[in-house]
RODO-2510 file (C-alpha; in nm, 4 decimals, decimal comma):
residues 348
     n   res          X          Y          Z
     1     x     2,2071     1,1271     0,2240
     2     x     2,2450     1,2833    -0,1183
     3     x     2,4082     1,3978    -0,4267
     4     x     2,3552     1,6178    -0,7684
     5     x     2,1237     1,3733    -0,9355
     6     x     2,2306     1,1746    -1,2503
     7     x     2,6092     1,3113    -1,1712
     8     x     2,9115     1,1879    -1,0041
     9     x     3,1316     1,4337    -0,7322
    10     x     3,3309     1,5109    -1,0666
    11     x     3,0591     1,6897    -1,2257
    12     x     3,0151     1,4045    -1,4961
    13     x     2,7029     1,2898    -1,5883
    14     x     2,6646     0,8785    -1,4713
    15     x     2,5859     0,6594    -1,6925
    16     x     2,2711     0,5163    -1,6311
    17     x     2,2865     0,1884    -1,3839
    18     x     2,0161    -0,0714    -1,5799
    19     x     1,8787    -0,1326    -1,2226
    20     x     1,7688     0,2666    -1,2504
    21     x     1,6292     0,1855    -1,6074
    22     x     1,3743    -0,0422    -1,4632
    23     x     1,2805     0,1472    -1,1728
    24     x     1,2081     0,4203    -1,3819
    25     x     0,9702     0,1811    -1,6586
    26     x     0,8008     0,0429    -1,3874
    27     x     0,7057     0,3932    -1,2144
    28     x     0,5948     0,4870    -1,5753
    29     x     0,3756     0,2060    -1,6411
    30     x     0,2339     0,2475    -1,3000
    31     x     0,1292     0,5647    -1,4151
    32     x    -0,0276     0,4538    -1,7534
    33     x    -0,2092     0,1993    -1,6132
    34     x    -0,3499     0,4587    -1,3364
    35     x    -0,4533     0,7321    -1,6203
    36     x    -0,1758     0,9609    -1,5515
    37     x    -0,0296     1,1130    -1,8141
    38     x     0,3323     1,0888    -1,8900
    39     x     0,4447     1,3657    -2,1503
    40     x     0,6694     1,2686    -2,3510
    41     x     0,9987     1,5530    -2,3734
    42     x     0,9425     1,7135    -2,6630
    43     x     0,6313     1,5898    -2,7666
    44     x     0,3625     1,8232    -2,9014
    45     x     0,1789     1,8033    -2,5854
    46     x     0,5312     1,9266    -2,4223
    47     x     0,5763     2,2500    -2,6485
    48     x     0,1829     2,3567    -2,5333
    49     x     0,2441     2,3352    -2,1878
    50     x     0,5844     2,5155    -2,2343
    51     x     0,3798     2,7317    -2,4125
    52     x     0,0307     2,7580    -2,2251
    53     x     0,1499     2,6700    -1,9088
    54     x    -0,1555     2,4052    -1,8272
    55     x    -0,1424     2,2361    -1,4661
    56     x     0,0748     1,9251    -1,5071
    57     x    -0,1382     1,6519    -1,2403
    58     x     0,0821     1,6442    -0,9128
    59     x     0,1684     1,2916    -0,7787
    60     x     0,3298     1,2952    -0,4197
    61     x     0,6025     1,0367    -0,3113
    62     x     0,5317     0,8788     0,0637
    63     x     0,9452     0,8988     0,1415
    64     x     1,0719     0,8158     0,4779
    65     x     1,4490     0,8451     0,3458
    66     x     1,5151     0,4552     0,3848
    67     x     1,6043     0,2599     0,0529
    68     x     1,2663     0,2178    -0,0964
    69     x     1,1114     0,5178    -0,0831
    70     x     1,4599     0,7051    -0,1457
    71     x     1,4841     0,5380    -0,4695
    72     x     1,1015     0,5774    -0,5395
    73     x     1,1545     0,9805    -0,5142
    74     x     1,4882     0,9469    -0,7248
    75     x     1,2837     0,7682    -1,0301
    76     x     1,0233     1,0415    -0,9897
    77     x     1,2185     1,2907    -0,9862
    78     x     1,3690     1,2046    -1,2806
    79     x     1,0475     1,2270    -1,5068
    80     x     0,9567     1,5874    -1,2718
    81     x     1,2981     1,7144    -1,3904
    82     x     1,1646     1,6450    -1,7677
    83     x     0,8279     1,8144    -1,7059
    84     x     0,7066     1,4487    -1,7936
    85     x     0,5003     1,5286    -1,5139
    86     x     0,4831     1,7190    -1,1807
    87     x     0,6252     1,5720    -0,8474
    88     x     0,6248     1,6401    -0,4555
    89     x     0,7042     1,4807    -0,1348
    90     x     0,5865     1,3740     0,2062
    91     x     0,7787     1,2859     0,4835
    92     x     0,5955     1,1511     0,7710
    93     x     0,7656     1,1743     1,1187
    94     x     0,5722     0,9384     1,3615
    95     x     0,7772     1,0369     1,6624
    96     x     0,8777     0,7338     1,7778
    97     x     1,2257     0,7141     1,8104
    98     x     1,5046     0,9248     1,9113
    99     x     1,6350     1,1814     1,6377
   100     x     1,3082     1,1243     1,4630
   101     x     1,2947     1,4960     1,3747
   102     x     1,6499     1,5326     1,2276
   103     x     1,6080     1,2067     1,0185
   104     x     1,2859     1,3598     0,8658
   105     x     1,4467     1,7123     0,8151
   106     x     1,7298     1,5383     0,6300
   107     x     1,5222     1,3582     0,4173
   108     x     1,3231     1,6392     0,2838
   109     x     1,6888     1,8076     0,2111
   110     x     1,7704     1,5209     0,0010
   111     x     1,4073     1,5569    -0,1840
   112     x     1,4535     1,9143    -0,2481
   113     x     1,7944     1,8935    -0,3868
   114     x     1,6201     1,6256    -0,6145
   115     x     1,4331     1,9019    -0,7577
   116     x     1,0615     1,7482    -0,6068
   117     x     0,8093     2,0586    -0,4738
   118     x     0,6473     2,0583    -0,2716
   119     x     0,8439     1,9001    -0,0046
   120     x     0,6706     1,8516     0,3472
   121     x     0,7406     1,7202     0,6968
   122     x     0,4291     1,6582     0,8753
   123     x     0,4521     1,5308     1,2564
   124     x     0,2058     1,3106     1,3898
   125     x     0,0809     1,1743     1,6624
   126     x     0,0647     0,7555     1,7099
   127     x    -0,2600     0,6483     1,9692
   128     x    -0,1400     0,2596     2,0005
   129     x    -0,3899     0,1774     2,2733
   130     x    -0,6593    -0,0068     2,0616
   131     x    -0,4367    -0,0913     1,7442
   132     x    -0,0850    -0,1354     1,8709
   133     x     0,2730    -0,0137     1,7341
   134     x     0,2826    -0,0656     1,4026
   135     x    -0,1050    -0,0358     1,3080
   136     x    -0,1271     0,2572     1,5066
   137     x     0,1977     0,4086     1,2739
   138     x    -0,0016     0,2980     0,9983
   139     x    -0,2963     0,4949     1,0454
   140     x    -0,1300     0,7616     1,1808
   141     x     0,0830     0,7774     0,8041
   142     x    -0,2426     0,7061     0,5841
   143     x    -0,4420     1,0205     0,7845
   144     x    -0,1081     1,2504     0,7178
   145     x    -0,0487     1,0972     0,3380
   146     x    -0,4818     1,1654     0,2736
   147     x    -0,4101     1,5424     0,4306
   148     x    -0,1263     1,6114     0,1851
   149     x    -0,2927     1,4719    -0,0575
   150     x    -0,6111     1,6555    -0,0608
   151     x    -0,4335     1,9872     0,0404
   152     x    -0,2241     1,9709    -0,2616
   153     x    -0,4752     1,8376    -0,4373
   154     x    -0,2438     1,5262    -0,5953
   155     x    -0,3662     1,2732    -0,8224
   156     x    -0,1742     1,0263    -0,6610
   157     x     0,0098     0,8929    -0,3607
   158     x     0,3585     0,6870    -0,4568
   159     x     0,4388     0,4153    -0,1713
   160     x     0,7667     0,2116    -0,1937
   161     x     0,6675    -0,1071    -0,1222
   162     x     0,8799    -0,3737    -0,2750
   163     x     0,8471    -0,7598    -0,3547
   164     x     1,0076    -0,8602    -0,0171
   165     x     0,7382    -0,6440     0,1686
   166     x     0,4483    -0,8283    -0,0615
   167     x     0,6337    -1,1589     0,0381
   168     x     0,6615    -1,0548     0,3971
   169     x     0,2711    -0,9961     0,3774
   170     x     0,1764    -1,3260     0,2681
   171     x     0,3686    -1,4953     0,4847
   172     x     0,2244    -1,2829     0,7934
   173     x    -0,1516    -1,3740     0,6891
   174     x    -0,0796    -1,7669     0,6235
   175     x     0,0634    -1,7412     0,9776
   176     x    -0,2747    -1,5639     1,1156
   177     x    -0,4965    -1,8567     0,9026
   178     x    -0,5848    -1,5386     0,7005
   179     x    -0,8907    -1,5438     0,3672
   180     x    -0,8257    -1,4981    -0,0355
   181     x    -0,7991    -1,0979     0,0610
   182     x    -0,5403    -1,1065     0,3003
   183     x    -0,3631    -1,3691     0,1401
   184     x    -0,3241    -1,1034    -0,1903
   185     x    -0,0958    -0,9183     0,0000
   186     x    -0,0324    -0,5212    -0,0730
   187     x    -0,2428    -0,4260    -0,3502
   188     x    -0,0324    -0,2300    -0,6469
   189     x    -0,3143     0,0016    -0,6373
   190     x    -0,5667     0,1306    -0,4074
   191     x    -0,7630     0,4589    -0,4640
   192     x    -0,5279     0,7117    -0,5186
   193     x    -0,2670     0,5026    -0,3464
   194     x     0,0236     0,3535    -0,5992
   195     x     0,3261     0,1086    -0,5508
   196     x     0,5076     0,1023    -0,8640
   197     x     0,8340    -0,0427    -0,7394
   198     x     0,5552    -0,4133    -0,6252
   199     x     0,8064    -0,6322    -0,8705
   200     x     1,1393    -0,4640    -0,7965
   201     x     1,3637    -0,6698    -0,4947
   202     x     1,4122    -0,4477    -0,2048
   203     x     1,8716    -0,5169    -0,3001
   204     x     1,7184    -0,3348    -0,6462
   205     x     1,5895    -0,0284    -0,4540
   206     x     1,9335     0,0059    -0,2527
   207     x     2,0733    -0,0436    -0,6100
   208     x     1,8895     0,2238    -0,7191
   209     x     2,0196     0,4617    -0,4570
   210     x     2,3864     0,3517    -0,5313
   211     x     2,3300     0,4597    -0,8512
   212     x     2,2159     0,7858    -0,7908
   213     x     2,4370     0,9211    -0,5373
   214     x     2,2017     0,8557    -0,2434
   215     x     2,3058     0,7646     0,1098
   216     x     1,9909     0,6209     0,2349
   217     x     1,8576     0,5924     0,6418
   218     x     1,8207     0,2666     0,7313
   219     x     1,5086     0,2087     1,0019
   220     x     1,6950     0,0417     1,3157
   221     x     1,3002    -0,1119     1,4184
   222     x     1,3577    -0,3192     1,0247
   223     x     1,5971    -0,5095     1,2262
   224     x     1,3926    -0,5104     1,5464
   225     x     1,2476    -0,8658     1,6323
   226     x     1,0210    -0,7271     1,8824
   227     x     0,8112    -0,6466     1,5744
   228     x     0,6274    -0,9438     1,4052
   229     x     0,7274    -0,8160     1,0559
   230     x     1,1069    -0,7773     1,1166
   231     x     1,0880    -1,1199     1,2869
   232     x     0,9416    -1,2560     0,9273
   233     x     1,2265    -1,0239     0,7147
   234     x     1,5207    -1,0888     0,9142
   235     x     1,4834    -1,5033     1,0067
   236     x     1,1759    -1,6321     0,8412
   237     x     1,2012    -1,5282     0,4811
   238     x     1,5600    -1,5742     0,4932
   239     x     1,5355    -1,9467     0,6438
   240     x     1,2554    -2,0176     0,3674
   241     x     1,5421    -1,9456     0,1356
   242     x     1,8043    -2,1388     0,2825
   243     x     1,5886    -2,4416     0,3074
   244     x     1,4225    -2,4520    -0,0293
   245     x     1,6245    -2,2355    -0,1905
   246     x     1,6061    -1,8936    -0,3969
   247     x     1,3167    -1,7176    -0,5761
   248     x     1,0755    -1,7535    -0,2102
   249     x     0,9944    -1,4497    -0,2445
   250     x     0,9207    -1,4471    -0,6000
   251     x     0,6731    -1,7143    -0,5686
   252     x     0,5068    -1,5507    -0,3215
   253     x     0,4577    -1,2670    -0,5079
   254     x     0,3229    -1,4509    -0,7539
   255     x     0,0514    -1,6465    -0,5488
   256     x    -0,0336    -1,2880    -0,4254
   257     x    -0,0987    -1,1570    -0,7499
   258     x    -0,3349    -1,4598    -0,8612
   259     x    -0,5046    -1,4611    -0,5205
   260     x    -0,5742    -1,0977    -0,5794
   261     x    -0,7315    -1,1721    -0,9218
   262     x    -0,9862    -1,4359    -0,7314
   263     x    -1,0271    -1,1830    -0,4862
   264     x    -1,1104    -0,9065    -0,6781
   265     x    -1,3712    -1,1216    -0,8944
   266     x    -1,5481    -1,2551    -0,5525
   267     x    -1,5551    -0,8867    -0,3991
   268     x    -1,6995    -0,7421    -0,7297
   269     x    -1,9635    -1,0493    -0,7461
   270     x    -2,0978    -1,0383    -0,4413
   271     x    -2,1156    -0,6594    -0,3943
   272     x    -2,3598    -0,7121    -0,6552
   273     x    -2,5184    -1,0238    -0,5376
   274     x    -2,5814    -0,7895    -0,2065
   275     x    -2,7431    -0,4685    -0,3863
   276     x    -2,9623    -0,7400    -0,5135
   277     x    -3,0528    -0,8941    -0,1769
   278     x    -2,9899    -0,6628     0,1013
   279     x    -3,3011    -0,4127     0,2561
   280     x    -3,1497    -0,1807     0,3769
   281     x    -3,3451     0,0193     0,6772
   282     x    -3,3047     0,2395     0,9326
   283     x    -3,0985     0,0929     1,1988
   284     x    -3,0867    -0,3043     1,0126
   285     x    -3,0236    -0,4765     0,7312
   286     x    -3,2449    -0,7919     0,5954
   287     x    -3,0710    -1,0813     0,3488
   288     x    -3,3542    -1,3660     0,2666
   289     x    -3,2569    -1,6747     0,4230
   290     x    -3,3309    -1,9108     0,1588
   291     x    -3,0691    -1,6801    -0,1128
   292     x    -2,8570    -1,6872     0,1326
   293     x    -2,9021    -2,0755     0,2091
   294     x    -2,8158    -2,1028    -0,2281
   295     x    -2,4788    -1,9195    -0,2307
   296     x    -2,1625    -2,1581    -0,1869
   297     x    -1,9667    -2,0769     0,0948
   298     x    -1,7108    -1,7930    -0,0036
   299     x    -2,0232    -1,5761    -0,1320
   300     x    -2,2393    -1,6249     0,1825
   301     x    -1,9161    -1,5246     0,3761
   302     x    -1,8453    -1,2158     0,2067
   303     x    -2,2784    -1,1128     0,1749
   304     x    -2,2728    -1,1185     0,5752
   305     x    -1,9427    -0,9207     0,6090
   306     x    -2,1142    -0,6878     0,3538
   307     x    -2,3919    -0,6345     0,6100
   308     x    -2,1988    -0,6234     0,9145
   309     x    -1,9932    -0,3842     0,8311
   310     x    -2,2576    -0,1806     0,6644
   311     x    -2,3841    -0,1670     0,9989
   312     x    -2,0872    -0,0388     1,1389
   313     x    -1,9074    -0,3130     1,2400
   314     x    -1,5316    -0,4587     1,2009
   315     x    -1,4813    -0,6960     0,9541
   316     x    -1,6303    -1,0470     1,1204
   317     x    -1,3480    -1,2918     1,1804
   318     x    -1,4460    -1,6526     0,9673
   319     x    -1,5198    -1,7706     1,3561
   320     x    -1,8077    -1,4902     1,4262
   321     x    -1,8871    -1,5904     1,0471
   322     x    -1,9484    -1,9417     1,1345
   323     x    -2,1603    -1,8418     1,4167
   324     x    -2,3716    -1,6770     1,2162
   325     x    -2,4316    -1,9043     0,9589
   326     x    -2,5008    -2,1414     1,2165
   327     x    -2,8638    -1,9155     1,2872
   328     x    -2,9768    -2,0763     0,8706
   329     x    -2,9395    -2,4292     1,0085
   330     x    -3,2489    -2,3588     1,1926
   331     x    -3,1487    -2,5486     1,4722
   332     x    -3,1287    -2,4197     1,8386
   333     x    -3,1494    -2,0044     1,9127
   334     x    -3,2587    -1,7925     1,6254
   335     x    -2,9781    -1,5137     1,8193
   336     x    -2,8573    -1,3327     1,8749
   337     x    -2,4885    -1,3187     1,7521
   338     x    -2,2912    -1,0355     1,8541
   339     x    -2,0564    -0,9145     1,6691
   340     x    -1,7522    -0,6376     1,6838
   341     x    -1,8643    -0,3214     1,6527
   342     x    -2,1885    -0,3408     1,8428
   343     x    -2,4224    -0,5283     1,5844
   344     x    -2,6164    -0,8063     1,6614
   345     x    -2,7734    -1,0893     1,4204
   346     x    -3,0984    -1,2581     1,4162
   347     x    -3,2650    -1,5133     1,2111
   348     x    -3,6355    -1,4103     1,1945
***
């Protein structure tokens, strides 16, 4: 699964694969555009660290030892090597197949002989009665990537997600008659939570590896139609591009990344729009009826997801929504609605 990096089995150093070039300018602007420093080699700030010995921030790559991630921890390693800036590794074993253990133990080898430290292996445990396979993995992977985070106290958490996955995303919440949010697909960033490698084809992260020496693990459950999202990567998306031809993907990525403009706008206007409304008591919430009555649809959606789930409750579906907006018609029961999470609405 791996190799010296940046040299062939003949000791040479490779000559550096363009595909590697912008993997490694699209980590770095990921970085900028978070606040984290990138230190130039050489650089004045350089010779007072190698001097002073400061604390270089510590960013942590999410690495599973499949082709993303792999080539994720190979472009960060790179700038670690430099002292650009300091680099370490999580490897996540959810237990769920056969050989899980061994795959994770060999991908940490392969991070450590990329020169990334800390390197860790963290078992966990998957609960999939309420949430099912792969949400269950999910949450299981986020708890384990927020530990190592906070016990190594890293500025950041690198994720590998490519186009493809954005595309797969959007596709998977058209097919579930999914809102603006969903529809935005994987966000590039989110908290302390970065995916540099959003524009990059998943053929340019196995590219990536080739370049570097790397042998990555390829997930057999990818290829597993008994999951919804290898159903969409392995027939739909492909079909999409036989039929209409190339660059499918592309354009979904690109309606994801304007969606997630109009999304961001809405969430930021009505969070305000609800400090402004919302009384906020106890064990309820209160929103006037006749502001609400004003606000075109979208807002008044979002301002009574706001309060629901300030009460504790799961996002509403647009259904539950509908029922609820139903109570300012003023026609029939004033409630009450019930909604997910125990929480209950009344028009009063």
């Amino acid at each position: 699964m791996g190799g010296r990096p940046g040299y062939r089995a003949d000791g040479r150093r490779r000559r550096l694969a363009p595909v590697v070039g912008t993997g490694r300018n699209a980590l770095k602007s990921a970085l900028i555009g978070a606040g984290i420093p990138i230190i130039p080699r050489g650089s004045r700030a350089d010779r007072e660290a190698a001097e002073h010995g400061p604390e270089t921030p510590l960013v942590l790559v999410a690495c599973s030892g499949g082709p993303d991630s792999l080539a994720l921890a190979a472009v960060t390693a790179f700038f670690a090597r430099r002292g650009s800036i300091a680099a370490g590794a999580v490897v996540v074993d959810h237990g769920l197949q056969d050989g899980s253990a061994e795959v994770a133990a060999a991908a940490a080898d392969v991070l450590r002989k990329l020169e990334l430290d800390p390197v860790d292996v963290v078992p966990v445990t998957v609960d999939d009665e309420h949430l099912g396979p792969e949400g269950a993995a999910r949450e299981a992977r986020y708890r384990a990537l927020d530990s190592a985070a906070e016990r190594h106290q890293a500025v950041a958490v690198l994720l590998g997600h490519t186009l493809d996955d954005q595309a797969e995303s959007v596709l998977l919440g058209l097919a579930r008659g999914s809102g603006t949010r969903s529809l935005a697909g994987i966000p590039s960033q989110r908290g302390h939570y970065l995916r540099p490698f959003l524009g990059l084809r998943r053929a340019d992260t196995e590219g990536i590896c080739e370049a570097e020496g790397l042998d990555p693990w390829h997930d057999p459950t990818n290829a597993d139609p008994a999951f919804t999202r290898s159903k969409v990567r392995t027939e739909v998306l492909p079909f999409l591009e036989e039929k209409l031809g190339p660059g499918i993907a592309e354009a979904l990525h690109r309606s994801a990344t304007i969606l997630a403009e109009d999304a961001e706008y809405l969430d930021q206007r009505s969070a305000e729009l609800y400090g402004a409304l919302a009384v906020v008591e106890p064990e309820r919430i209160l929103l006037p009826e006749h502001e609400l009555r004003q606000q075109p649809a979208a807002m008044r959606y979002r301002l009574l997801a706001l309060a629901a789930v300030g009460l504790g409750a799961d996002r509403p579906s647009l259904e539950r929504i509908h029922a609820v907006e139903s109570l300012l018609e003023r026609r029939g029961s004033a409630g009450p609605v019930q909604l997910a999470g125990k929480v209950d609405v009344h028009r009063q």
